[in-house]
N, C-alpha and C positions, 0 to 999 in steps of 0.2 A: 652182558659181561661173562656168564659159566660160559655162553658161547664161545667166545675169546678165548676162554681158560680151557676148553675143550678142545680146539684148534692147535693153541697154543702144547697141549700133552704128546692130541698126534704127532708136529712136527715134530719134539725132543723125540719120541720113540724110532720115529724114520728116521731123524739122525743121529743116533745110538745103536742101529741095525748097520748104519754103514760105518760107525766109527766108538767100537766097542771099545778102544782103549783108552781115546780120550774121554768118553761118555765117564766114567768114573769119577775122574778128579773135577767132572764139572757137578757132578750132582748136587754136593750142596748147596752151590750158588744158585740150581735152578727151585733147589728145594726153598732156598731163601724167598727166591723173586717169587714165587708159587704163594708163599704164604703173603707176602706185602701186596701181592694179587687180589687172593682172598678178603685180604680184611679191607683192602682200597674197594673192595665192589659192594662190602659190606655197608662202609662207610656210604661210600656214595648211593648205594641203594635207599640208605636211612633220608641221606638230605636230599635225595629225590622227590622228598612227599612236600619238602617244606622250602626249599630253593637253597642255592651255594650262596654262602658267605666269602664276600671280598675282603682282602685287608689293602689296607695305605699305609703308610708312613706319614708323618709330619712332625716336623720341630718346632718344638715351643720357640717362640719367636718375641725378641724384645722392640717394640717399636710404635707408631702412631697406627691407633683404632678412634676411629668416629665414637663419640658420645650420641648416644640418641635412644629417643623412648620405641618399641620395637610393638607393633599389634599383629594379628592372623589376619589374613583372607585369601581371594582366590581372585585368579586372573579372568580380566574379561575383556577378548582381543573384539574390538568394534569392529563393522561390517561397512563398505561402501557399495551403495547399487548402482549399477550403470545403469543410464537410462538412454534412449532414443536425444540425446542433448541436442539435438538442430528443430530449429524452427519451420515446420512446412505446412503453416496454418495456411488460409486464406491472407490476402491482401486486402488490408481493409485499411482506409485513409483517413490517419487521428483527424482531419480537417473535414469530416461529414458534415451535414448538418449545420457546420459554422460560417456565421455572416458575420460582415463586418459593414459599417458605415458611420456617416459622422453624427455623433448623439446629438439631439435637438428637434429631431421630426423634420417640421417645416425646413427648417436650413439644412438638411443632409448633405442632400449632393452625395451619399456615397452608394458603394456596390456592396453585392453581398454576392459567394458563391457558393456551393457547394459540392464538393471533387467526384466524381463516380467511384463506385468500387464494382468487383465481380459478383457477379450474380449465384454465383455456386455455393455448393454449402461446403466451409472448410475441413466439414467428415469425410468429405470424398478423398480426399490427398493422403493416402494410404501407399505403404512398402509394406512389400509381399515377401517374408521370408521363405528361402528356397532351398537350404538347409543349415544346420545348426551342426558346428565345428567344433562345440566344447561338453562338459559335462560335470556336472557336481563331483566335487572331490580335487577334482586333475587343478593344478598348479600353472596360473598361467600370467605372464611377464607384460608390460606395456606395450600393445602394437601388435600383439598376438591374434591372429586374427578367429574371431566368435563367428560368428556368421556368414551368407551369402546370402544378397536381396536377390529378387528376378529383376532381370534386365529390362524389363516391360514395364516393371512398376518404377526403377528407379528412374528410365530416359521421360516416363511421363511428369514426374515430380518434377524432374529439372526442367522440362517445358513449361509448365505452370510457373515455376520460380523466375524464370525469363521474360514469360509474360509479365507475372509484377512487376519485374524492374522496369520495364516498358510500362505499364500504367502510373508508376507512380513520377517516371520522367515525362510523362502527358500530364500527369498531373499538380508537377512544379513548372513547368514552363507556364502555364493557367496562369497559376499562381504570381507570377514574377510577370507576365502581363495587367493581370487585375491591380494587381499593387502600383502599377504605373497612373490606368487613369482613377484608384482611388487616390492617390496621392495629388495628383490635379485639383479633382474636386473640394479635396481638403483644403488646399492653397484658396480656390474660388469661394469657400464657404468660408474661409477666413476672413476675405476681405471683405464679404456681404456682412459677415459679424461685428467686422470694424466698424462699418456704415452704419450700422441699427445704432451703435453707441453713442453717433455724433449727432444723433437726433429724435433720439428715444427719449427726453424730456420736452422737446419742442410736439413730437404728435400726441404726447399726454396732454399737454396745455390744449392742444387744438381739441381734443376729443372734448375735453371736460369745458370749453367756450362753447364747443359746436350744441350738446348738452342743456348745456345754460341758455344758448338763444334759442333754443328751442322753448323750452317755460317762460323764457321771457314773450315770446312771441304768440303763443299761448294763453298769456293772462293779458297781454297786450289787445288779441282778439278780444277775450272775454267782457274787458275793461271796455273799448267802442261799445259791443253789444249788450251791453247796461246803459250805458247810455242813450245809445238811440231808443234801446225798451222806454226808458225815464220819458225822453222827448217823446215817443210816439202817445204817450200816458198823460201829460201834459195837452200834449192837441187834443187828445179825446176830450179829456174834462173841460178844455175852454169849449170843443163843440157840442157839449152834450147842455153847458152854460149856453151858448149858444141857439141852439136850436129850438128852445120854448119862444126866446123872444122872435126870432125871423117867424114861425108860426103864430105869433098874438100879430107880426107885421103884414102878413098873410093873409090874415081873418079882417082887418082891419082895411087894408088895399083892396079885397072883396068886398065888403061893405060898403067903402064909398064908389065900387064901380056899380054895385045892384041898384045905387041910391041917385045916382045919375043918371040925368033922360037923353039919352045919345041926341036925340033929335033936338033938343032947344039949349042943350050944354055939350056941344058934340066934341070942341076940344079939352075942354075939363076930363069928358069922358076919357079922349084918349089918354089925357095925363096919367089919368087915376088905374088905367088897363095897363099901362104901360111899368106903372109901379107896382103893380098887384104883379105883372108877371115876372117882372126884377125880383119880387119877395119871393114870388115862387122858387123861381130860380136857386137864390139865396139859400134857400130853405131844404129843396132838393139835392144842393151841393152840400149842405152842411152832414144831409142827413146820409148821402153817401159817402162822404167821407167817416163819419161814424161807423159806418160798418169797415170800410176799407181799413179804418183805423186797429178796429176790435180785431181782426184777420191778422193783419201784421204785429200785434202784439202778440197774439195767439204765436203764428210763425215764430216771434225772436224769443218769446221765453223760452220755446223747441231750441234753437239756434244756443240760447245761453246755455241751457243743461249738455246738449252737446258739446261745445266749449269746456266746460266747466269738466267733464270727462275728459277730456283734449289733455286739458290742462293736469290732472291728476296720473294721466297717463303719461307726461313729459317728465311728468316728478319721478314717478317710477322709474322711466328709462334715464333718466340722470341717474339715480343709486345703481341701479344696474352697468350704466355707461361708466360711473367712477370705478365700481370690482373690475370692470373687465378693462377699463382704458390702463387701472397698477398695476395689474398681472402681464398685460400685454410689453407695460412696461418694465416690470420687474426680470419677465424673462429675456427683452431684449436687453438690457443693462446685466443680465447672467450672461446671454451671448458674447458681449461689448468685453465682460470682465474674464471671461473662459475661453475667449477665442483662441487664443494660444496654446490653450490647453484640449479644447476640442481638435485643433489642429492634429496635433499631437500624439493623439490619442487614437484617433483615426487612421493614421500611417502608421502607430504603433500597432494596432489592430491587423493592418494587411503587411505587414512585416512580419507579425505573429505568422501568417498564414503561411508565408513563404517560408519560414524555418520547420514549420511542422510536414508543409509536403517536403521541404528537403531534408530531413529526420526520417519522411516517411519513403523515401527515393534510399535513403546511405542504408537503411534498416533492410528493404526490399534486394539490394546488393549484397549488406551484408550476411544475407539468409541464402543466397547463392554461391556465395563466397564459402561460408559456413559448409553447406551441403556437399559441395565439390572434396573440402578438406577431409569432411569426417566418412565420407563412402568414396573409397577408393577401389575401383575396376568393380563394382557390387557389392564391396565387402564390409563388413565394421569389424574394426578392430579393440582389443581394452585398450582401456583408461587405464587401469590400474593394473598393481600387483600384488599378485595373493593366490590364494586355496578359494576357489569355486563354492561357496557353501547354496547359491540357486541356479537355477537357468529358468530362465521365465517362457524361454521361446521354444518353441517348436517349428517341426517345416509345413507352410501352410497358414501361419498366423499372418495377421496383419498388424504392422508397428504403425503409428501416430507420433507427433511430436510427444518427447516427453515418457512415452511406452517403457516398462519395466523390459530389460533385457538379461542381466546377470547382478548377482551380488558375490562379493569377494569379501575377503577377510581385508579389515581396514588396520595396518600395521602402526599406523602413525596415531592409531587411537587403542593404545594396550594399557587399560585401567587396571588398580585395585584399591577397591572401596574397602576401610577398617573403621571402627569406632576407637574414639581417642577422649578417652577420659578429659573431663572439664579439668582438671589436674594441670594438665600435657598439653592441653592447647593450643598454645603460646610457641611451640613449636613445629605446629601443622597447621601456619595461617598460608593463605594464598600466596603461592609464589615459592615457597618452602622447601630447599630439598631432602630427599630420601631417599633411602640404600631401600634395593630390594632382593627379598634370598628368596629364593625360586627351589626347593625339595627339587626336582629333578632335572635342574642343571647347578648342582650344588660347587659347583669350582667356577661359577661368575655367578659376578655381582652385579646388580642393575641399578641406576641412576633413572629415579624419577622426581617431578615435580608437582606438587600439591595444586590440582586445579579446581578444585570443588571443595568447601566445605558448607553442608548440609547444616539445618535448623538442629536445636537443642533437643535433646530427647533425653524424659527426666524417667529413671525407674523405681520406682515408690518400691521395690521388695529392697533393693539394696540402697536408695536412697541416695543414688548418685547422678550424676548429668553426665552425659557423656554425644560428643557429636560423628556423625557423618564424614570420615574427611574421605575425598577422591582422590590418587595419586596418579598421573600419567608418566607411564615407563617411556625412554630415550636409550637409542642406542641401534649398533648394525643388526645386530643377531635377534631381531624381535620374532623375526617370522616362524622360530623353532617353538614359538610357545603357541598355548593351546586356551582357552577359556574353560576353566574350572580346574587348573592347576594351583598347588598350595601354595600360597607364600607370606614371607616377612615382609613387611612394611617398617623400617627403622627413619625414623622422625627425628634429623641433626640437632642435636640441642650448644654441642658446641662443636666446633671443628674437628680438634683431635686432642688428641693426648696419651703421653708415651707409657705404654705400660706393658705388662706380659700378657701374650694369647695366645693362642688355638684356636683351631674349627672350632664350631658347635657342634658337626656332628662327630667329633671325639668325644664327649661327654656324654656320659650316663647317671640320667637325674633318676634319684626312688625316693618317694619315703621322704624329700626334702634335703637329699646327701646326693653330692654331685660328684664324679669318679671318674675318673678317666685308664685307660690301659697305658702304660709304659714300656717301654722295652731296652733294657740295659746293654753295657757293652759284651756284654757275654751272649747275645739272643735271647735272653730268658722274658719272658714277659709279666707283669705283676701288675694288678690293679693298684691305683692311688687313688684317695680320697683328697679332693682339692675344693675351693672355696673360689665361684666363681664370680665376675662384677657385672660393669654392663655389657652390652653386645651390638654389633651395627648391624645385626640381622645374619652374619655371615661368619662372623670369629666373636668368640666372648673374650673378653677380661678372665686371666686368670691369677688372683690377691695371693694365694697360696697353695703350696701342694707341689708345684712344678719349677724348673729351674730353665733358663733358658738353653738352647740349647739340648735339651733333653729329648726322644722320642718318644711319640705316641701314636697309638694305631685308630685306625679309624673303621669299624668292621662295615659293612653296606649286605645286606641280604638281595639276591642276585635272584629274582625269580624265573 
């Protein structure tokens, strides 16, 4: 400024050298402006140190102000990251490993298959950034474009993705075959089902008869070879009776042949030789039938104990032959009663199959489809709009599906969190709206809406509850704001109601006395002490002190 005013002396003297008469009658005025020079440089040299003060004007204003409870905090504008959003996994076919056929074992008849997939590992399928178009801070709109992939990396993705859709169309055509002759055999294994049912009581009967004449036929043995023991037992003891007397008939037919003189009793003799050897005979047979006898009883007791095991062993396989003759019948009489539903069940099963390979065929296109849209000629472009607060990429990296690529300032998520007295709650429930006054765009007012209220938090020094609430801000101009800027949150308690206002920041609170600047029709200006009510965050109530109508300054320090 002395510079100015230094400058400013040379010119008067240069033109005072060429214009000595008028230089005279101007000197006072210049001596004037010289001094209003001075003390302006003085002045402003003073509020150099500490910044210019602004003035406003505003009129006290009669009309509708929002009633509502008002709290502090501070802005916090949310973030959204873009990320790699296209899918360029591997191809893998939900239908792996899945078999399908008709439940029951024995009666199937169905298929089972399982779809191939590629053999590679889905880490290989990498985009090669080749370089990076944006940079933390810079400001950048929908469609702007971030990046450039290499052309090498991206024609290889889209090959691979081409291939999928070619596997996974080999692998519903499969599909939409198998389902054909599982469907057959289901129809086949339905009617063999029917069958079991219309004579699954008749082979119980026959099992559990065939069973039974078994034991029967078994004690039927048993029962002859007791018998014949009995008889063979019998003949012994008549020939064992037997065999003393044919031997006293023996000794005695010997007798009378030793006692005979062949030569003077020569047919007598023969008679007597001829009975003696009849005895013998007799006696001989008797005695070999006694042992023949003693042998074959031996033999059939053998015979009976055998038997007699036969028979124990027939009993067994009946209890055995009943469990397995009800179950065989139980399950066919399940077959008989579920046919319809194994049916059923089984072509639901390979219908299953065919909608997952074609889920897994529209999914396999739609990740082509996808990829084609969101890299255009190499490039990715934003999702969003906003201020750059990352960039994740560099030139050189490699992206994956899902890879962090930038984060932006997320506008549509501009919170501020206040605590609201247990009091006041009742007007900051979910859904609620509220004004919000923003310090450094203090001539708008914000419109948001109560989206969070947080758990009870009690403070044992003052003894009071007081909650959490979250307000989200609405509206065009969100993007001019900042996270951790001051603001009011005002909490509508009722609509409106017509009273007298003013800004808030016309008012100067001290000491618990609230005053405002005035300024009459004269220019003069004069503090008033006025008595203020409630406020929406953005204009108080003012009960008294002021008239409508009336001016009032607003000072703002300008640093």
């Amino acid at each position: 400024m002395r510079k100015k005013v230094a400058d400013l002396f040379g010119k008067i003297r240069e033109w005072t050298l060429k214009n000595k008469k008028k230089a005279a009658g101007l000197y006072g005025g210049i001596a004037l402006i010289l001094v209003v020079v001075l003390i302006g440089s003085a002045v402003l040299g003073q509020k150099s140190k500490s910044g210019q003060v602004a003035y406003k004007e505003e009129t006290v204003t009669y009309g509708t102000l929002t009633v509502g409870v008002t709290e502090s905090g501070t802005i916090t504008v949310g973030t959204s990251s873009q990320t790699l959003d296209i899918d360029i996994s591997e191809y893998t076919t939900s239908t792996d490993g899945f078999s399908f056929g008709t439940p029951g074992g024995m009666m199937g008849g169905g298929n089972s298959q399982s779809t191939s997939t590629s053999d590679s590992d889905s880490d290989t399928r990498v985009l090669e950034v080749e370089e990076v178009y944006v940079t933390v801070g810079q400001v950048i709109s929908e469609g702007d474009k971030i990046a450039r992939l290499s052309s090498e990396s991206v024609s290889k993705i889209r090959a691979d993705l081409e291939e999928d859709v070619v596997s996974a169309q080999n692998t519903y055509d499969q599909a939409l075959a198998e389902q054909q002759v599982t469907d057959l055999s289901a129809d086949s294994t339905y009617s063999i089902n029917e069958m079991y049912g219309s004579y699954a009581q008749s082979e119980y009967d026959t099992s559990i008869q065939q069973l039974q004449d078994a034991i029967d036929d078994a004690q039927d043995e048993l029962d002859e070879a007791n018998e014949a023991l009995l008889e063979y037992k019998e003949q012994l003891s008549e020939d064992l009776e037997d065999l003393p007397q044919l031997k006293a008939l023996v000794t005695n037919a010997e007798y009378t042949v030793n006692n005979i003189d062949v030569t003077t009793a020569t047919y007598a003799w023969v008679d007597a030789e001829n009975i003696r050897e009849e005895a013998q005979e007799l006696y001989d047979a008797c005695e070999e039938e006694i042992e023949t006898l003693t042998e074959t009883i031996s033999e059939q007791e053998t015979t009976i104990q055998e038997l007699e095991i036969a028979l124990e062993d027939a009993k067994k396989a009946y209890d055995l032959g009943v469990i397995e003759a009800k179950t065989t019948y139980d399950v066919h009489s399940l077959y008989y009663n579920d046919a319809e539903e194994i049916r059923d069940v089984t072509k639901l099963q390979a219908d299953l199959a065919v909608r997952m390979a074609e889920d897994d065929l529209e999914n396999a296109q739609e990740k082509l489809e996808e990829f084609d849209k969101y890299i255009v000629d190499d490039v990715i472009v934003s999702g969003y709009n906003g201020a750059i607060s990352e960039v994740s990429i560099s030139a050189g990296d490699e992206l994956y599906s899902d890879s962090s690529i930038l984060v932006v300032n997320d506008y549509d998520e501009v919170t501020v969190t206040v605590d609201v007295d247990e009091d006041d709650i009742g007007s900051a429930q979910l859904g609620a709206e509220a004004n919000v006054y923003i310090e450094a765009f203090s001539d708008e007012l914000f419109s948001a809406t109560v989206t969070d209220v947080g758990d009870a938090t009690y403070d044992s020094s003052s003894a009071t509850t007081s909650y959490e609430i979250t307000v989200t801000l609405s509206g065009d101009n969100l993007s001019q704001l900042y996270t951790g800027m001051t603001s009011d949150v005002t909490f509508i308690t009722q609509d409106t109601e017509e009273v007298l206002y003013i800004s808030n920041r016309a008012v100067t609170r001290e000491n618990g006395v609230s005053t405002v600047k005035v300024k009459d029709a004269n220019g003069k200006i004069k503090t008033v002490t006025v008595e203020t009510g409630f406020s929406d965050g953005s204009s108080v109530e003012i009960k008294s002190g002021l008239s409508e109508g009336d001016t009032v300054i607003i000072e703002s320090t300008v640093n």
